[in-house]
Backbone as a chain_set.jsonl record, in Angstrom:
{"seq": "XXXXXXXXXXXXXXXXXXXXXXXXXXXXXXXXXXXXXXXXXXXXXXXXXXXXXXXXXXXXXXXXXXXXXXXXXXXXXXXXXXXXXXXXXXXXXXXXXXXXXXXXXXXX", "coords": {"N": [[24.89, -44.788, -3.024], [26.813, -42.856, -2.885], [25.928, -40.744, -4.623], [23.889, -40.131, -2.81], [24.813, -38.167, -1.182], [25.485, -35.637, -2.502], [22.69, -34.927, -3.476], [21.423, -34.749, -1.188], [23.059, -32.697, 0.088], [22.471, -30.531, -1.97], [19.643, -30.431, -0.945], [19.728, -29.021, 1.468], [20.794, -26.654, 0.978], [18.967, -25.719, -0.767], [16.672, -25.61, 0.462], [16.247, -24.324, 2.594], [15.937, -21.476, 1.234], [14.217, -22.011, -0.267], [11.547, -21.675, 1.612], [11.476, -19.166, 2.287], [8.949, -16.926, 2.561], [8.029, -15.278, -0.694], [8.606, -11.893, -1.358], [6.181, -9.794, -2.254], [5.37, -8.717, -5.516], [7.482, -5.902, -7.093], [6.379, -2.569, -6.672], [4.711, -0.636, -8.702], [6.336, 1.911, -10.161], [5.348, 5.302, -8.813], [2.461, 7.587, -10.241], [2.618, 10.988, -11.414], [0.763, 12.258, -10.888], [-0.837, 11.027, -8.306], [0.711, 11.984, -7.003], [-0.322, 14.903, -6.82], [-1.862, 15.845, -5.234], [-4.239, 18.055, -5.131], [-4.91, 18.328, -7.86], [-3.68, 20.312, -9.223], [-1.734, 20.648, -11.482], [0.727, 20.468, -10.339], [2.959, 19.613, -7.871], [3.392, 20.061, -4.757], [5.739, 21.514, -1.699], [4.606, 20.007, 0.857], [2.598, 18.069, -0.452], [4.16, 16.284, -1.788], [5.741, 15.291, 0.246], [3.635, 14.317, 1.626], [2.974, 12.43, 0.142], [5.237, 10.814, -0.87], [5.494, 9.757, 1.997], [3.253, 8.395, 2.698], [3.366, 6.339, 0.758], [5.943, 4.914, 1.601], [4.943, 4.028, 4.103], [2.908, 2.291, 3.2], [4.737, 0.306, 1.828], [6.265, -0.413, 4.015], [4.487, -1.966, 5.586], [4.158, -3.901, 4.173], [5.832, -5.261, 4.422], [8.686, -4.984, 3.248], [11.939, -4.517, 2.83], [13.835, -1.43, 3.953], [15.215, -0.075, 2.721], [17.738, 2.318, 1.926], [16.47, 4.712, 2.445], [17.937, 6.893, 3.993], [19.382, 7.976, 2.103], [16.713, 9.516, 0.456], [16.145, 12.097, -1.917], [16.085, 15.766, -1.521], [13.337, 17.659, -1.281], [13.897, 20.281, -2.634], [16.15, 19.691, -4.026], [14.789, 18.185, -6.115], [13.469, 20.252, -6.973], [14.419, 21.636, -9.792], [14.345, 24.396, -10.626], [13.504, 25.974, -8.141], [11.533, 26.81, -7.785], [9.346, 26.327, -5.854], [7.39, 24.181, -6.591], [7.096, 21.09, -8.079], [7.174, 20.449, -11.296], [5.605, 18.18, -13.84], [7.483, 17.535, -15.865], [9.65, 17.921, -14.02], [9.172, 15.667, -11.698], [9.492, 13.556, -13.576], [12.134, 13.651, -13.972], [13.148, 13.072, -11.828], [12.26, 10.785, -10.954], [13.565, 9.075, -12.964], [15.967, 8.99, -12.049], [15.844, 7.181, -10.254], [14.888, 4.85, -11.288], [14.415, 1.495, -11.034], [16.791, -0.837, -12.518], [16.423, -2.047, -15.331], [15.953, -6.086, -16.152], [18.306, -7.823, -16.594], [20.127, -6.181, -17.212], [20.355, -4.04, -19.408], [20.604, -0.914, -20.554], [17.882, 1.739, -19.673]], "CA": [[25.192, -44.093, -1.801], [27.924, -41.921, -2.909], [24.829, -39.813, -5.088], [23.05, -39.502, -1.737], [25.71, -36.803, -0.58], [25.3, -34.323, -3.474], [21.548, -34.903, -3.262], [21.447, -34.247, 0.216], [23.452, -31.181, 0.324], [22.098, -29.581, -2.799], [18.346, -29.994, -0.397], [20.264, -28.148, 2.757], [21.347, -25.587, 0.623], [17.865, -25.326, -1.592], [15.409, -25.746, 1.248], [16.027, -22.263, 3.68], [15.656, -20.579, 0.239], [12.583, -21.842, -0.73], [11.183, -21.53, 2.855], [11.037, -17.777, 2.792], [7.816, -16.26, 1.681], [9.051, -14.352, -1.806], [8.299, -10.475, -1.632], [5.099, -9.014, -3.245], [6.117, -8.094, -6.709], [7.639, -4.517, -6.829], [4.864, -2.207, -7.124], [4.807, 0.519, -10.048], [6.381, 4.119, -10.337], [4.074, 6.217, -8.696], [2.312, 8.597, -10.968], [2.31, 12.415, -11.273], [-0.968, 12.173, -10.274], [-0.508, 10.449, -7.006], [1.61, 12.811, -5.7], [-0.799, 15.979, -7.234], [-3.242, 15.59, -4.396], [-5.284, 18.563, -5.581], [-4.814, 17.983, -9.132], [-3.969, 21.676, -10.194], [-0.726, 20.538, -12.461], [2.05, 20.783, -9.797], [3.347, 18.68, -6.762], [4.268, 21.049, -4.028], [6.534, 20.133, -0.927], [3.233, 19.064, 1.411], [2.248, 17.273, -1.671], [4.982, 15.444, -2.064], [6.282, 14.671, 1.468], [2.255, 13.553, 1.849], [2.68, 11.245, -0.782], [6.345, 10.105, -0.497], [5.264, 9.193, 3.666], [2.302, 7.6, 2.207], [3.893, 5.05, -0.06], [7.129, 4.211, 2.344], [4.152, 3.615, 4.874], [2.805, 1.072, 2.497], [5.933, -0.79, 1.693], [6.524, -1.094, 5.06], [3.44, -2.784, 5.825], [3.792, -5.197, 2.79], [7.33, -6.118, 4.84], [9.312, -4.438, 2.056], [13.132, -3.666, 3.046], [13.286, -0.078, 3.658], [16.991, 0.64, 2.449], [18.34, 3.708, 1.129], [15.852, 6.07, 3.784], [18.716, 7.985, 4.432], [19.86, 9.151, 0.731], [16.071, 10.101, -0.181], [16.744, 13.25, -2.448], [15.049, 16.585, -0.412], [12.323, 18.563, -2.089], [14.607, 21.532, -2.398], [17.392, 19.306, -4.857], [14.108, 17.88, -6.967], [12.561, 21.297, -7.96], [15.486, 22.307, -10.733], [13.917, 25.587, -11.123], [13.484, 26.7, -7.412], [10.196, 27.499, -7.339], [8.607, 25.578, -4.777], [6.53, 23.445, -7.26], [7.259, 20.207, -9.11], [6.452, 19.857, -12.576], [5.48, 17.3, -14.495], [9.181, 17.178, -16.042], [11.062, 17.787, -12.744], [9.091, 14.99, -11.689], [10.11, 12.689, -14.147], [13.434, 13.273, -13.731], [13.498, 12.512, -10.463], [11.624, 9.254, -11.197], [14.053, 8.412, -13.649], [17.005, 8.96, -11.358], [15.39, 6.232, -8.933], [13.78, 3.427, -11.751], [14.948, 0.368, -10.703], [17.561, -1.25, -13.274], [15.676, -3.464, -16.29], [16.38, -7.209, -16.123], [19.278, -8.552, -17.902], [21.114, -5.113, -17.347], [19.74, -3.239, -20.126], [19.963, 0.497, -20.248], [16.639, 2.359, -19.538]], "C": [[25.979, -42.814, -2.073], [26.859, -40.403, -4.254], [24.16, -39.525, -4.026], [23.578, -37.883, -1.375], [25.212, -36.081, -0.795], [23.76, -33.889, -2.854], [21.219, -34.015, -2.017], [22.063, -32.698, 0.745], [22.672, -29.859, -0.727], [20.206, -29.4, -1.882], [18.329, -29.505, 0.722], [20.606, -27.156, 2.111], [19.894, -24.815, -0.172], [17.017, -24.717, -0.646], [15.421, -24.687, 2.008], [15.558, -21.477, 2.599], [14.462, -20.326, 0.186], [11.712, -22.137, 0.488], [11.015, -20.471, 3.294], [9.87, -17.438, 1.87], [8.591, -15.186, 0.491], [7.941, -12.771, -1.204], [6.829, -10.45, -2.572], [5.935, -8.832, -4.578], [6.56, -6.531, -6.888], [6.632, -3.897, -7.255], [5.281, -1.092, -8.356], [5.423, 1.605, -9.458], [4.898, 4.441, -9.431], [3.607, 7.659, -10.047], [2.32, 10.009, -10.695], [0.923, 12.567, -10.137], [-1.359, 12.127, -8.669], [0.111, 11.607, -5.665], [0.405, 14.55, -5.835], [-1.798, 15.86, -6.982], [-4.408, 16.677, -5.029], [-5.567, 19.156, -6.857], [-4.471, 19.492, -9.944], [-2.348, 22.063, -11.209], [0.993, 20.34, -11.447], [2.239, 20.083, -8.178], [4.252, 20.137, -5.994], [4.696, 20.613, -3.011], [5.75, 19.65, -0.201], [3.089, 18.157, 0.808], [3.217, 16.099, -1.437], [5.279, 14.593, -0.971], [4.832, 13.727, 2.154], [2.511, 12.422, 1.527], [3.735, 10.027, -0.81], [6.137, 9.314, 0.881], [4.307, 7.883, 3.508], [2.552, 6.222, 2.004], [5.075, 4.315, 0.604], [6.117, 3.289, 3.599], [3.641, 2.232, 4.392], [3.49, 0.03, 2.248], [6.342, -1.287, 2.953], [5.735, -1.774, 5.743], [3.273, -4.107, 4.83], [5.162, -5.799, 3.355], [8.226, -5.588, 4.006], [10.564, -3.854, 2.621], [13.047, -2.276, 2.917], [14.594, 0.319, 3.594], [16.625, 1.992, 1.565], [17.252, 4.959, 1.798], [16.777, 7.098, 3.934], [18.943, 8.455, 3.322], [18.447, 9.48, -0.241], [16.53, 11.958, -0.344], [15.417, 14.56, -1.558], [14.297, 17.24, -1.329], [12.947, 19.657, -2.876], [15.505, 21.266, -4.32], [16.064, 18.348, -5.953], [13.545, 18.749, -8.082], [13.961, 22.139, -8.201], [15.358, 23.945, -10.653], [13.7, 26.456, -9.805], [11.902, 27.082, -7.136], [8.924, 27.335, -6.675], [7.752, 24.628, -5.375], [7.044, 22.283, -8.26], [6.43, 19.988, -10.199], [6.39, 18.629, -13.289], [7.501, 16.739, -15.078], [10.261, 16.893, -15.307], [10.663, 16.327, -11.92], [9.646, 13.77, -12.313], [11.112, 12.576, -14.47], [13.729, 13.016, -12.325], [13.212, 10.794, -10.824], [12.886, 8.824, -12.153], [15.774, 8.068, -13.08], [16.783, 7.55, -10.054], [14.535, 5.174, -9.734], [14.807, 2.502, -11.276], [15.819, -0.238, -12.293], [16.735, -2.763, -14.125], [16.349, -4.527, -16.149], [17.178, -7.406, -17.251], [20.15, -7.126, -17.844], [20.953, -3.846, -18.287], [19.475, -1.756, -19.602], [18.286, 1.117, -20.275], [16.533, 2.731, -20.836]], "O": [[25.722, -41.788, -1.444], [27.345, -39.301, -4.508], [23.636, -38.418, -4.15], [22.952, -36.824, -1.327], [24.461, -35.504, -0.009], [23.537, -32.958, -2.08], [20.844, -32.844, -1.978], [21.6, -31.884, 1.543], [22.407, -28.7, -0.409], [19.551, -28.391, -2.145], [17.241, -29.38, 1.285], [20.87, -26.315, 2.971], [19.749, -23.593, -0.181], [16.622, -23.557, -0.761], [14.365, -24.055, 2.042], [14.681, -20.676, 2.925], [13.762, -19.33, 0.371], [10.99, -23.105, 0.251], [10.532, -20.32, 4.416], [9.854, -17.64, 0.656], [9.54, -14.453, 0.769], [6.79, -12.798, -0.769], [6.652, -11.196, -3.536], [7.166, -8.821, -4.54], [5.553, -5.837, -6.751], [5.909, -4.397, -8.117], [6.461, -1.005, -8.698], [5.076, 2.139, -8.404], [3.785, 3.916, -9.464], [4.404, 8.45, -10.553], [1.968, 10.273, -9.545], [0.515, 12.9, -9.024], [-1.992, 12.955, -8.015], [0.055, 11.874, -4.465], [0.428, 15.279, -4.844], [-2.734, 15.752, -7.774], [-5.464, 16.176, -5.415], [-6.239, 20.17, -7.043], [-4.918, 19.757, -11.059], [-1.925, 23.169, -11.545], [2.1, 20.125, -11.938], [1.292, 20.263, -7.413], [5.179, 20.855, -6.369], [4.416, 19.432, -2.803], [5.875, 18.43, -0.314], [3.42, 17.11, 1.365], [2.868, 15.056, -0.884], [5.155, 13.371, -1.054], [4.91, 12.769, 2.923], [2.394, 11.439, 2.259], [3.487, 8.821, -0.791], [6.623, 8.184, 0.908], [4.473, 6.757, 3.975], [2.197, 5.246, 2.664], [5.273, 3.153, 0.249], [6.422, 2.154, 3.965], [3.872, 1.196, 5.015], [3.035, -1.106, 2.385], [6.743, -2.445, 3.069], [6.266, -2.332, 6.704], [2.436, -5.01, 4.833], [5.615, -6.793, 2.787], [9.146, -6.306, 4.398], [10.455, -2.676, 2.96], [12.374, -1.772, 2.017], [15.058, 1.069, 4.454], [15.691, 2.427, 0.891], [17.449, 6.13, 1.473], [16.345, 8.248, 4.005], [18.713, 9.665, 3.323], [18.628, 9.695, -1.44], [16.968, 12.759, 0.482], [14.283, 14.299, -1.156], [14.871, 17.35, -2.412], [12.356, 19.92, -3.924], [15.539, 22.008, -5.302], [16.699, 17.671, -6.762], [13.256, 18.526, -9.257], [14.519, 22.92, -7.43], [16.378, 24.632, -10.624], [13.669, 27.667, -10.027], [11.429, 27.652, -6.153], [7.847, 27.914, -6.815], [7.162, 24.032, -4.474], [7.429, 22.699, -9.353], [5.3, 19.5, -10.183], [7.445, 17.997, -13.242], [8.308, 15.895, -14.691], [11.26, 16.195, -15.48], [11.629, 15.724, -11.451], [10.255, 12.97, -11.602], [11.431, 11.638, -15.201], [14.873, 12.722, -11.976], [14.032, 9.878, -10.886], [13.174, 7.699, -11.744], [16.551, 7.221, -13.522], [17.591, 7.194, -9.196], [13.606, 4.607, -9.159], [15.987, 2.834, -11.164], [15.185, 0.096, -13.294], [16.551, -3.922, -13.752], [17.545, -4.291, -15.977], [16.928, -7.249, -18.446], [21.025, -7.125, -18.71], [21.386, -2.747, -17.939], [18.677, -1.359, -18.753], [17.589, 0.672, -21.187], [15.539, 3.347, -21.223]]}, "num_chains": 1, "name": "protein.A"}
């Protein structure tokens, strides 16, 4: 009897858990590509704000928490160089400012 307890509480405490549908698996980085609708080397702000609308659209249809909306970085503070066009590089520093943190803590 006095093992029922534990039992019993550890399957009130388990059971809401495992009663929520888990999340999709996070989906990938988006590629250069993705965002470089008419493929001519450079993500411009249309481009981008296309593609960025795109993919938040998606996540929010897959149910996907939509935190941190308010501190997306603006087109303006992505392109280093000013010149209305994301490159391949300015890209991937953006991306790398926003990967999600490897399991186990591990620096990137």
């Amino acid at each position: 009897m006095k093992q029922t307890i534990p039992c019993l509480l550890l399957l009130c405490i388990a059971f809401p858990a495992a009663a929520q549908p888990p999340l999709p698996p996070q989906p990938p980085m988006p590629t250069f590509a993705e965002f470089d609708a008419d493929g001519d080397g450079a993500v411009t702000e249309q481009e981008f704000v296309d593609a960025r609308n795109k993919r938040i659209a998606a996540r929010a249809g897959e149910g996907r928490p939509m935190r941190g909306l308010a501190q997306v970085e603006e087109f303006k503070d992505i392109d280093s160089n000013g010149d209305g066009r994301l490159s391949r590089e300015e890209f991937a520093a953006y991306q790398n400012r926003h990967r999600p943190p490897r399991p186990g803590g591990y620096p990137r």
